[in-house]
C-alpha positions as CSV (number, residue, x, y, z in Angstrom):
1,X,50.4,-6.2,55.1
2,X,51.4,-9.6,54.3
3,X,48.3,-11.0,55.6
4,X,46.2,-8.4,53.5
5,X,47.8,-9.6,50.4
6,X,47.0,-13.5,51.4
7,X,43.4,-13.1,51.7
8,X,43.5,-10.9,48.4
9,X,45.3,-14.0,47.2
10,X,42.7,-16.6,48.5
11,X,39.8,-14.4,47.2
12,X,41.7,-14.1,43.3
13,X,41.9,-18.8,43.7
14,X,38.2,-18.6,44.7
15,X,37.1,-16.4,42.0
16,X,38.8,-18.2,40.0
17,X,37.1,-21.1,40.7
18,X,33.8,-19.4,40.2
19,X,34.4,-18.5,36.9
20,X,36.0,-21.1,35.5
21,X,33.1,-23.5,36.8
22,X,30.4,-21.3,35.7
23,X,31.9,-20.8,32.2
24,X,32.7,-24.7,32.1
25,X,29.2,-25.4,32.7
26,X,28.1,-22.9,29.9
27,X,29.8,-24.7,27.5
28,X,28.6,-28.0,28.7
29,X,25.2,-26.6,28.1
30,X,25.6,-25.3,25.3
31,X,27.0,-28.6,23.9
32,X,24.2,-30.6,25.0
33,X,22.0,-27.7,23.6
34,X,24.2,-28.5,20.3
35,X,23.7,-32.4,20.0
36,X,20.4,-32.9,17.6
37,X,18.3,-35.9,17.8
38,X,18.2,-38.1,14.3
39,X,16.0,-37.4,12.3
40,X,14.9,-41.2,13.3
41,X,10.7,-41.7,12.9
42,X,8.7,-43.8,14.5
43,X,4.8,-44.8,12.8
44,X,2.2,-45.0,14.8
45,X,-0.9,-47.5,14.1
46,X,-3.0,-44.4,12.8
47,X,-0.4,-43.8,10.4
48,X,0.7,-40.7,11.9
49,X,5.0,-40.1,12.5
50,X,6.6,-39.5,16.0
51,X,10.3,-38.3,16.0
52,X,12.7,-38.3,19.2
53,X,13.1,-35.4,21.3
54,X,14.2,-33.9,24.7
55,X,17.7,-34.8,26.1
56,X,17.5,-38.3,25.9
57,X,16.4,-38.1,22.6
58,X,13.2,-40.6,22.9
59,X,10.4,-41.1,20.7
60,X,7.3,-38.8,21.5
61,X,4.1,-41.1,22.4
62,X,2.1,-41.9,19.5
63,X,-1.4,-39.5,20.2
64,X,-4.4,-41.9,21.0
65,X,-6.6,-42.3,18.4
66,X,-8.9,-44.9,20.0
67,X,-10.2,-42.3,22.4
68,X,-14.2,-42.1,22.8
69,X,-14.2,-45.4,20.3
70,X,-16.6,-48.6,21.2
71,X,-15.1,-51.1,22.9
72,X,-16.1,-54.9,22.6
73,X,-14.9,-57.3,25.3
74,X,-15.0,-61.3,25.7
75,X,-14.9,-61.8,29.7
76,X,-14.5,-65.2,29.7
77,X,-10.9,-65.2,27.2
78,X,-10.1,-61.4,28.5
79,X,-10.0,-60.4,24.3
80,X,-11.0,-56.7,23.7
81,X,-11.1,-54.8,20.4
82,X,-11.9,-51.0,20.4
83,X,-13.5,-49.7,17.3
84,X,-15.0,-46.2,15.7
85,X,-18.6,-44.8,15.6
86,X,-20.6,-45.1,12.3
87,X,-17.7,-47.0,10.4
88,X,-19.5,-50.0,10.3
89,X,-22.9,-50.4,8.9
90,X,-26.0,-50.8,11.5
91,X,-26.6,-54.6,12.6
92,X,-22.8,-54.9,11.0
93,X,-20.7,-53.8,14.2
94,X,-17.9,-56.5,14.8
95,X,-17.9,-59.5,16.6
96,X,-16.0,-62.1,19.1
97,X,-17.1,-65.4,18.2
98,X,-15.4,-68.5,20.1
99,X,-16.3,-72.3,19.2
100,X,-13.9,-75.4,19.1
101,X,-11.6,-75.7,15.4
102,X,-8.7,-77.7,14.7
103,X,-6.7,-75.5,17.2
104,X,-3.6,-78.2,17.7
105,X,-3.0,-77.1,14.4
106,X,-2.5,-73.6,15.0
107,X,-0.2,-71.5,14.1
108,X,1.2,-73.8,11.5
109,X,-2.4,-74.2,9.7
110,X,-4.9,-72.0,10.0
111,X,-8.2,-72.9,11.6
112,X,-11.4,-74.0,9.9
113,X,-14.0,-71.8,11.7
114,X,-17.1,-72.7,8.8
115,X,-18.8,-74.3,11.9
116,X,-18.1,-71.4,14.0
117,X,-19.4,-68.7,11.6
118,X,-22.4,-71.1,10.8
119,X,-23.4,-71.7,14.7
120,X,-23.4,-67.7,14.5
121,X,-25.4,-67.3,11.4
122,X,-22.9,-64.5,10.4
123,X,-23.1,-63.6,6.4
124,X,-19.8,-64.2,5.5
125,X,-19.9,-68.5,6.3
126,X,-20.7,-69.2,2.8
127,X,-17.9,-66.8,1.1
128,X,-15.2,-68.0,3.3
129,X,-16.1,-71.6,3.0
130,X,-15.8,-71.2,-0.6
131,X,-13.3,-68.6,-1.9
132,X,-11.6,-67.4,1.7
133,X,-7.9,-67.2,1.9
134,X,-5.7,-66.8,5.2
135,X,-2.6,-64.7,5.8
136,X,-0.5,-65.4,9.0
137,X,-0.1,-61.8,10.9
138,X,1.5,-60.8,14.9
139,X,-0.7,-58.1,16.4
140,X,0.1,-57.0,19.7
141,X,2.6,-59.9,19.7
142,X,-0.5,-62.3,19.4
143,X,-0.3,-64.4,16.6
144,X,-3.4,-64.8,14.0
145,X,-5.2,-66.0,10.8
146,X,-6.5,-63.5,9.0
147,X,-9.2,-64.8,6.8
148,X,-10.3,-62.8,4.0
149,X,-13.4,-62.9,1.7
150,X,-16.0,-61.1,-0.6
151,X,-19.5,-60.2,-2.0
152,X,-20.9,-57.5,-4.4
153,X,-24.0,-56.3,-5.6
154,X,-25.9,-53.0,-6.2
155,X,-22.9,-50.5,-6.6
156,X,-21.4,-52.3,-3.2
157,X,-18.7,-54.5,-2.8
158,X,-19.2,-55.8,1.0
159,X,-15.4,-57.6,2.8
160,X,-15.3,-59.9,5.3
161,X,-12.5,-59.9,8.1
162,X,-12.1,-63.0,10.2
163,X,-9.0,-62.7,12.4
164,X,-8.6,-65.6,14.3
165,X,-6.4,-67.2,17.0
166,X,-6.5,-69.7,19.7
167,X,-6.4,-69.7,23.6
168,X,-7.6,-72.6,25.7
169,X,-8.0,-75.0,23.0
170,X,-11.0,-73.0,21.6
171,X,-10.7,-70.3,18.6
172,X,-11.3,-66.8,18.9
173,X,-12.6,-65.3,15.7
174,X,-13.1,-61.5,15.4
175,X,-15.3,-61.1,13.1
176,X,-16.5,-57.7,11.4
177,X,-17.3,-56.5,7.5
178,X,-17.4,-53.4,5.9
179,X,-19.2,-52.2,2.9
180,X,-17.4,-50.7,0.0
181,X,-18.9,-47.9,-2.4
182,X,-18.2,-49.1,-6.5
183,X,-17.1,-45.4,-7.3
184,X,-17.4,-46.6,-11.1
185,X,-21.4,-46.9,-10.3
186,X,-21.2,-42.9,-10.7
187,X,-19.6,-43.3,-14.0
188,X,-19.8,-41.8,-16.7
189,X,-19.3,-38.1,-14.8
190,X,-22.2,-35.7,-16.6
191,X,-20.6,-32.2,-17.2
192,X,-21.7,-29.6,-14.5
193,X,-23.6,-32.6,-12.6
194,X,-22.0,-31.3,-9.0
195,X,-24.3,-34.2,-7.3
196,X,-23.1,-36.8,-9.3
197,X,-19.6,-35.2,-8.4
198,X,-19.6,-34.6,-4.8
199,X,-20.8,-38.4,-4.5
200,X,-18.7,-40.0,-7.1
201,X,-15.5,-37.8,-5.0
202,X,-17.1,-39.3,-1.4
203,X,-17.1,-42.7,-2.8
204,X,-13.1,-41.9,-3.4
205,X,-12.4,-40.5,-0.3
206,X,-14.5,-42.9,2.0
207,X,-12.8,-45.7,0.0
208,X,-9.4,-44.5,0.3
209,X,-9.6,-43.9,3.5
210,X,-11.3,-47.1,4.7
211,X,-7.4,-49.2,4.8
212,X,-6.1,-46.7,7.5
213,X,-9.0,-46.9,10.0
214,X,-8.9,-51.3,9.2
215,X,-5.6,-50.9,10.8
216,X,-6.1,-48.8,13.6
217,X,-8.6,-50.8,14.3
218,X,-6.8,-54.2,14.0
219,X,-4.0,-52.6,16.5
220,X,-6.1,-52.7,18.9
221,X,-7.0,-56.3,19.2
222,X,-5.7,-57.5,22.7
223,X,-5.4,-59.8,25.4
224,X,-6.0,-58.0,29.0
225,X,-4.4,-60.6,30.7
């Protein structure tokens, strides 16, 4: 009899000790269930928002935006840009131009490149030469000049991008323009015209939209080694 009554007794502990683990882990569960993520988001180069998730609470991957996009490579310097079908116009697709500059200069002055951009016979030597202004940026922790300049005519205003930086003592310039539509050129808007309205409200959109693309595509100017 007494021995019945100490297994009952051992089997009651154990039980307990079932129960009180399985509920214990319940409510750790349900506490990490419980503990939200901040609200904490992260912008991606397309512009698009990533918040943290799961249980460590990390960022999502930003989705990839480059994917069936051109790439351009420079094998000697290992520089590589990636950029979108039909954004640029035909016999206007960008370009990696390398010459020699003032490069011991760099990054406190920005580079002359005129000779560069002349040697190349690209269209924008005589507009940068003239009226081009740098800004200093860090893409892909690479630092660069960004040389900026400009042309118009015929209901187009056309932009020229130079972004430019410096790896054994010779300048890299990527180099690439884009044309922009004068919306006003579609002005004054003829009542009931749905033409002239569909293009003048292309002109807006394409133009609008052009900044975003620019900076995906500057993101993904590299160094592959």
């Amino acid at each position: 009899m007494k021995k019945n009554v100490t297994i009952l007794f051992a089997i009651i502990i154990i039980a307990v000790f079932i129960a009180g683990g399985y509920l214990g882990y319940k409510y750790y569960s349900t506490q990490q269930k419980q503990v939200a993520c901040t609200q904490e988001a992260k912008i991606c180069p397309d512009g698009s928002s990533v918040g943290r998730s799961g249980p460590k609470c990390e960022f999502a991957p930003c989705p990839d935006y480059t994917a069936g996009w051109n790439a351009l490579n420079n094998d000697e310097f290992a520089f590589s840009i990636k950029y979108p079908n039909n954004f640029f116009g035909v016999g206007h697709e960008p370009k990696i131009l390398v010459g020699d500059c003032n490069y011991s200069k760099f990054p406190d002055v920005c580079p002359k490149i005129d000779n560069i951009l002349s040697e190349n016979n690209d269209m924008g030597d005589y507009q940068i030469s003239n009226n081009g202004q740098s800004t200093k940026l860090n893409i892909n922790n690479n630092l660069y000049c960004l040389s900026q300049a400009g042309d118009a005519g015929m209901g187009h205003v056309y932009n020229y991008y130079y972004y430019i930086t410096v790896k054994n003592q010779k300048c890299l310039v990527v180099a690439f323009n884009t044309n922009t539509d004068n919306c006003d050129f579609y002005l004054p808007l003829e009542p009931g015209n749905t033409v002239q309205a569909n293009n003048y409200n292309n002109c807006v959109t394409t133009n609008k939209n052009q900044p975003i693309i620019l900076n995906e595509i500057i993101n993904t100017f590299k160094f592959n080694k």
